[in-house]
GUTI-486137 format. One record per residue: residue in three letters; x, y, z of N, C-alpha, C in turn. Coordinates in steps of 0.001 Angstrom, whole numbers, plus 500000, padded with zeros to 6 digits. Layout:
<atom r="ALA" n_x="X" n_y="Y" n_z="Z" ca_x="X" ca_y="Y" ca_z="Z" c_x="X" c_y="Y" c_z="Z"/>
...
END
This chain:
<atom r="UNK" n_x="801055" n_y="558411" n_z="477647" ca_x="800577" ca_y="558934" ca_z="476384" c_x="799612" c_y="557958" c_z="475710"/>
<atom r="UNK" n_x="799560" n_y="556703" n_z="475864" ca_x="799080" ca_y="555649" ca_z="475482" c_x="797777" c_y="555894" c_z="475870"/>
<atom r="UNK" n_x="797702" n_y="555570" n_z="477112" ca_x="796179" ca_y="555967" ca_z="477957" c_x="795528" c_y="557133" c_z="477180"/>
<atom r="UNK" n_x="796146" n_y="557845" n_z="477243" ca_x="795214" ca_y="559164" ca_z="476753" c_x="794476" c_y="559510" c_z="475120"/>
<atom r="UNK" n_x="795648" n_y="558865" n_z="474602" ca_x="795025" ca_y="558159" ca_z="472816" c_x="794012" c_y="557208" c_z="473377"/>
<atom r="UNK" n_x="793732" n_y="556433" n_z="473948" ca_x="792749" ca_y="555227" ca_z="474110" c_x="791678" c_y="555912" c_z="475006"/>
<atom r="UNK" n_x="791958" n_y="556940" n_z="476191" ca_x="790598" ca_y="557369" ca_z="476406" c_x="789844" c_y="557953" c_z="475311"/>
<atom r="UNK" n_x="790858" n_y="559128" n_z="474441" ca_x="790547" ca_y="559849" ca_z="473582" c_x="789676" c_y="559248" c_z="472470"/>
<atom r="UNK" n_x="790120" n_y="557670" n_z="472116" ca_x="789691" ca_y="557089" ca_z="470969" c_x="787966" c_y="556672" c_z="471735"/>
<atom r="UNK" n_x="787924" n_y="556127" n_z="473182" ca_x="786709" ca_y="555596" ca_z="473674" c_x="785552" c_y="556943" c_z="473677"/>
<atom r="UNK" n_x="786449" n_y="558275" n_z="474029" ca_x="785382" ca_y="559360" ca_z="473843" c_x="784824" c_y="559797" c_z="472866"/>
<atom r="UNK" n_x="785787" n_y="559545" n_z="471523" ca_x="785282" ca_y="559668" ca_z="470068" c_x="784559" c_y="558775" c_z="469856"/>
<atom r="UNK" n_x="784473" n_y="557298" n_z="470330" ca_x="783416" ca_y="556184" ca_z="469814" c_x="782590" c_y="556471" c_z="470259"/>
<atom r="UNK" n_x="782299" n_y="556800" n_z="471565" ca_x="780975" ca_y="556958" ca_z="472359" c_x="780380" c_y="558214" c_z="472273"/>
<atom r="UNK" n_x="781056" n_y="559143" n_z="471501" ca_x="780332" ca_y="560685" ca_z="470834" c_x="779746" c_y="559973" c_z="469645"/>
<atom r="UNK" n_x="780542" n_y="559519" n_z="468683" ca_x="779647" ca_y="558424" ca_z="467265" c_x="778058" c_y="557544" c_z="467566"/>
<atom r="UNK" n_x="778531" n_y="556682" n_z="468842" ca_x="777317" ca_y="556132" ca_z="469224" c_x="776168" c_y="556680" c_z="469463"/>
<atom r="UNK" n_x="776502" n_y="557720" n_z="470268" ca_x="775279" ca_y="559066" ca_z="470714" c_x="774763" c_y="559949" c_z="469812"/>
<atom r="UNK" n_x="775637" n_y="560312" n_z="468416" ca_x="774746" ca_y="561037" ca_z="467066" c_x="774335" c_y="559884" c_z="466164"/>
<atom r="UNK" n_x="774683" n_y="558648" n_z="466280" ca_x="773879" ca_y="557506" ca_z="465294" c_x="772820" c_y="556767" c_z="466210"/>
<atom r="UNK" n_x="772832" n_y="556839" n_z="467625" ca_x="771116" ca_y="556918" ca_z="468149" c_x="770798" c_y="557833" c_z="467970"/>
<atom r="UNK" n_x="770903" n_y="559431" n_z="468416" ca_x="770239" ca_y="560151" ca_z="467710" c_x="769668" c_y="560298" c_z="466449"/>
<atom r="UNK" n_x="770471" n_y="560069" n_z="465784" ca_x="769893" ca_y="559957" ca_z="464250" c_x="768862" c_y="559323" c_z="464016"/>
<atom r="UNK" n_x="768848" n_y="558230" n_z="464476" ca_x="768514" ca_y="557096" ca_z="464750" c_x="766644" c_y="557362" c_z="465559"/>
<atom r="UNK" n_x="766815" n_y="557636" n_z="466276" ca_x="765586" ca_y="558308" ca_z="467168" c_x="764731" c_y="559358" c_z="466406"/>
<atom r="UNK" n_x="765377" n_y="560172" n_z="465719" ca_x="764432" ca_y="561505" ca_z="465215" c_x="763935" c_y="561121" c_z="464008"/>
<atom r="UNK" n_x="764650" n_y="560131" n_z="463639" ca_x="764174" ca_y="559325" ca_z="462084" c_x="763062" c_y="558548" c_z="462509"/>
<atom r="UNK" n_x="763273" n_y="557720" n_z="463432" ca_x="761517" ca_y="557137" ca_z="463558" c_x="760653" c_y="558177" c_z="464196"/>
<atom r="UNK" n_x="761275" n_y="558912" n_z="465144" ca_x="760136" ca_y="559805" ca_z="465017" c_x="759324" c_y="560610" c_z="464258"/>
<atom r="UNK" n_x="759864" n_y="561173" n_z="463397" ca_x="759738" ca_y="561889" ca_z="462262" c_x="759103" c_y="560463" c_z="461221"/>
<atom r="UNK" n_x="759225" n_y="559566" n_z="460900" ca_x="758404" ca_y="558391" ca_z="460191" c_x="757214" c_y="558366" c_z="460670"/>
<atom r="UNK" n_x="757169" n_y="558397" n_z="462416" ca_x="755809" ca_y="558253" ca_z="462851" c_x="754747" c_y="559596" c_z="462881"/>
<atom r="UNK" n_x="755760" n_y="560540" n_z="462921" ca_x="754605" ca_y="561839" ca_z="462637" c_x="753948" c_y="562044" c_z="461210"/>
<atom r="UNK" n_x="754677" n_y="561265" n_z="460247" ca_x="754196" ca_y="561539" ca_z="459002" c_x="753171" c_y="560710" c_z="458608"/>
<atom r="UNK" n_x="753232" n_y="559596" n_z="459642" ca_x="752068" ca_y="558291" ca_z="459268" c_x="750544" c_y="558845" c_z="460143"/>
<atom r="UNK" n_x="750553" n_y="559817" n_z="460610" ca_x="749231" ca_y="560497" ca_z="461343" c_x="748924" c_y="561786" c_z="460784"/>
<atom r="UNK" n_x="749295" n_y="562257" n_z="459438" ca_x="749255" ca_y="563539" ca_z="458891" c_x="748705" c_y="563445" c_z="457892"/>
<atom r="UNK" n_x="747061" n_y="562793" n_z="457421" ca_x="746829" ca_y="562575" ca_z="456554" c_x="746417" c_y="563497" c_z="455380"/>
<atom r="UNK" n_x="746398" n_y="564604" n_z="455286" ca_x="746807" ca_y="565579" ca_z="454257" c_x="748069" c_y="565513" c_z="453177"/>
<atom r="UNK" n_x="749170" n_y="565000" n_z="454062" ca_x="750941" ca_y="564636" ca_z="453350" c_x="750197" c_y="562667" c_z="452633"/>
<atom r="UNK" n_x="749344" n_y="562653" n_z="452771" ca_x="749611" ca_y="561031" ca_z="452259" c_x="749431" c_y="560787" c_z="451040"/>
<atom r="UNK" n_x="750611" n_y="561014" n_z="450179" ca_x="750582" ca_y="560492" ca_z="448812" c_x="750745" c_y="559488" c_z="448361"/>
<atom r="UNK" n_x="750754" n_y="558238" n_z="449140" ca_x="751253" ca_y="556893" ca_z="449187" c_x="750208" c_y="555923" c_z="448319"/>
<atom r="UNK" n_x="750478" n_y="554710" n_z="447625" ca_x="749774" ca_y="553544" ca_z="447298" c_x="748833" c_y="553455" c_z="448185"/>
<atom r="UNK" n_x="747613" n_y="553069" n_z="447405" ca_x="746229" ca_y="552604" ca_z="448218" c_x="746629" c_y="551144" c_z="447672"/>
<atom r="UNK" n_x="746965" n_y="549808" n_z="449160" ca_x="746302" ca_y="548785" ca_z="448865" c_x="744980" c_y="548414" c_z="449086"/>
<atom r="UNK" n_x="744060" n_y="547631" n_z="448707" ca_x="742748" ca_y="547730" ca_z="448610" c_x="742458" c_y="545698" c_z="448511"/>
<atom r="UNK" n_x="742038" n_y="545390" n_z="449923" ca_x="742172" ca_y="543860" ca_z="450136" c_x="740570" c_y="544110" c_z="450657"/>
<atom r="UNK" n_x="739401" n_y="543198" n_z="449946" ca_x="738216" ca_y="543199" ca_z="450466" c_x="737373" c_y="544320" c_z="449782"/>
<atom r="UNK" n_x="736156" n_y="544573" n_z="450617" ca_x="735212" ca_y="545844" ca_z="450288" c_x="735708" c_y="546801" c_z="450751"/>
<atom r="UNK" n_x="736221" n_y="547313" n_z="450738" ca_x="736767" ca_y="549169" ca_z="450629" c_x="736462" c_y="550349" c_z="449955"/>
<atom r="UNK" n_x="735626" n_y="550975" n_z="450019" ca_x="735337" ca_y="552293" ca_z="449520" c_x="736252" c_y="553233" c_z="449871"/>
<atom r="UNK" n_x="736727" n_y="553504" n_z="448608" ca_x="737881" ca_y="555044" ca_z="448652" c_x="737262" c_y="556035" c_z="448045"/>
<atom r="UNK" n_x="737075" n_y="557034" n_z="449144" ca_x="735862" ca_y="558010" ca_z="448582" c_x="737719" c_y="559503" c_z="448509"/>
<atom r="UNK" n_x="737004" n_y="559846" n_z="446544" ca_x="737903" ca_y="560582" ca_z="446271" c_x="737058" c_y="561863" c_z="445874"/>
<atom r="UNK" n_x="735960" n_y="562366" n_z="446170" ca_x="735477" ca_y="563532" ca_z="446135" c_x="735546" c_y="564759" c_z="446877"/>
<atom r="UNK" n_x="735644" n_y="565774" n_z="446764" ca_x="735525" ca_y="567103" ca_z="447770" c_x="735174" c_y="566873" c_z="449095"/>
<atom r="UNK" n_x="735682" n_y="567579" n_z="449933" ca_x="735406" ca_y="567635" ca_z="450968" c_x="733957" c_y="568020" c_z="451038"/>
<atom r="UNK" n_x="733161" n_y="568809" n_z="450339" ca_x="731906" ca_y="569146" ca_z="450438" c_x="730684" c_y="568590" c_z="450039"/>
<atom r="UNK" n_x="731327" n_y="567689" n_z="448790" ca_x="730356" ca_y="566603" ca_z="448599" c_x="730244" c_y="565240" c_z="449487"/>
<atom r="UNK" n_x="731414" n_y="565251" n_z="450239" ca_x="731356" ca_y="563790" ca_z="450861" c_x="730693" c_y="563804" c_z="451946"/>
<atom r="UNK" n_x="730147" n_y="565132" n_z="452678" ca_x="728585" ca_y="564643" ca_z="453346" c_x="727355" c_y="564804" c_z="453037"/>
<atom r="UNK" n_x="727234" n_y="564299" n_z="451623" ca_x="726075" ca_y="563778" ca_z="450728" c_x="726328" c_y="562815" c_z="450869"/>
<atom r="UNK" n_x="725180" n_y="561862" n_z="450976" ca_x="724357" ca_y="560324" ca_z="451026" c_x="724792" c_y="559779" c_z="449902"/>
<atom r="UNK" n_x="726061" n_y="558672" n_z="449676" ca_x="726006" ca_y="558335" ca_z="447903" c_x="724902" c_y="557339" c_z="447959"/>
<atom r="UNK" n_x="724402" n_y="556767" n_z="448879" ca_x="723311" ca_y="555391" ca_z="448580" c_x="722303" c_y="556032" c_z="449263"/>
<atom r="UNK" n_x="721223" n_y="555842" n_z="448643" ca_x="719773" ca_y="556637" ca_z="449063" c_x="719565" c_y="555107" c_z="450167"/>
<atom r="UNK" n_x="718100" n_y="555771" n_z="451134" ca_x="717646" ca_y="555125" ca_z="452200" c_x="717411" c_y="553830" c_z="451430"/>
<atom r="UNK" n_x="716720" n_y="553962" n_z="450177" ca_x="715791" ca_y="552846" ca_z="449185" c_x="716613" c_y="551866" c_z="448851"/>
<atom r="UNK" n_x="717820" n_y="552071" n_z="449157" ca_x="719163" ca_y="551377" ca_z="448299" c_x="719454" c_y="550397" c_z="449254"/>
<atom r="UNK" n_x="720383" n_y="549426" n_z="448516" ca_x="721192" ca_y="548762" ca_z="449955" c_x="721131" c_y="547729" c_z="450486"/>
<atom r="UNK" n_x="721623" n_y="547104" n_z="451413" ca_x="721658" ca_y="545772" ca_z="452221" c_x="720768" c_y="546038" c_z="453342"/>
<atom r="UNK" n_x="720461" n_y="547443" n_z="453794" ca_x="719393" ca_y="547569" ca_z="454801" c_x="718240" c_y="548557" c_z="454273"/>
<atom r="UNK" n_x="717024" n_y="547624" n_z="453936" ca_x="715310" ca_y="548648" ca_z="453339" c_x="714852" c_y="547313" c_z="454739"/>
<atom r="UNK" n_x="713671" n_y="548019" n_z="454666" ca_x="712425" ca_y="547486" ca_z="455348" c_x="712194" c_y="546001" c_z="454818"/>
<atom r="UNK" n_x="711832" n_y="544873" n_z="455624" ca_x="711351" ca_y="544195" ca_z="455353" c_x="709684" c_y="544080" c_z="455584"/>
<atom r="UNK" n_x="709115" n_y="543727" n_z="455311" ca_x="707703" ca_y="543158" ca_z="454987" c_x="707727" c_y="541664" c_z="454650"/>
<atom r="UNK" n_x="706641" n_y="541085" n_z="455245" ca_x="706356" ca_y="539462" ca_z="455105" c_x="704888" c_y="539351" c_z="454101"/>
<atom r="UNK" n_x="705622" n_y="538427" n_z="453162" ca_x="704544" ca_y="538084" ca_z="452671" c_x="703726" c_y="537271" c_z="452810"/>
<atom r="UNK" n_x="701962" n_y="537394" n_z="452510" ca_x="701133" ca_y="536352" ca_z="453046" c_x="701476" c_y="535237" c_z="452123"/>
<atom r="UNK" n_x="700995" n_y="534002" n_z="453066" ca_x="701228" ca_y="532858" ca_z="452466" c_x="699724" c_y="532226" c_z="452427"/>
<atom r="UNK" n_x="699400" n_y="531779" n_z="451194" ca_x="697748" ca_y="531283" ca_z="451223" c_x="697328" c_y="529727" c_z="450219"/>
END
């Protein structure tokens, strides 16, 4: 009778072990599907460096916000030296 309480107790631990990895498993999975769903992302923007967070319409954001004339890249030209 002994034996059979103690298998009984090892089959109940090792049913526990198998729904708390499970648990365990669908929870990070489910963490990682939500971190590639960027529509659901209501989260804190940290913002370290130059970062542009463009918060306009989808329809305006393929408009040019910096004209060609603008910027870190125009034409150079050399000037004469005399």
């Amino acid at each position: 009778m002994i034996f059979l309480k103690f298998i009984f107790f090892l089959f109940m631990a090792l049913f526990v072990g198998v729904i708390l990895i499970g648990f365990a498993f669908f929870k990070m999975l489910r963490r990682s599907t939500q971190r590639f769903q960027p529509e659901q992302r209501d989260e804190e923007v940290h913002v370290n460096g130059n970062t542009i967070i463009d918060n306009r319409p989808k329809e305006q954001r393929r408009k040019q916000v910096i004209g060609d004339d603008e910027g870190e890249y125009v034409d150079f030209t050399a000037a004469d030296e005399d």
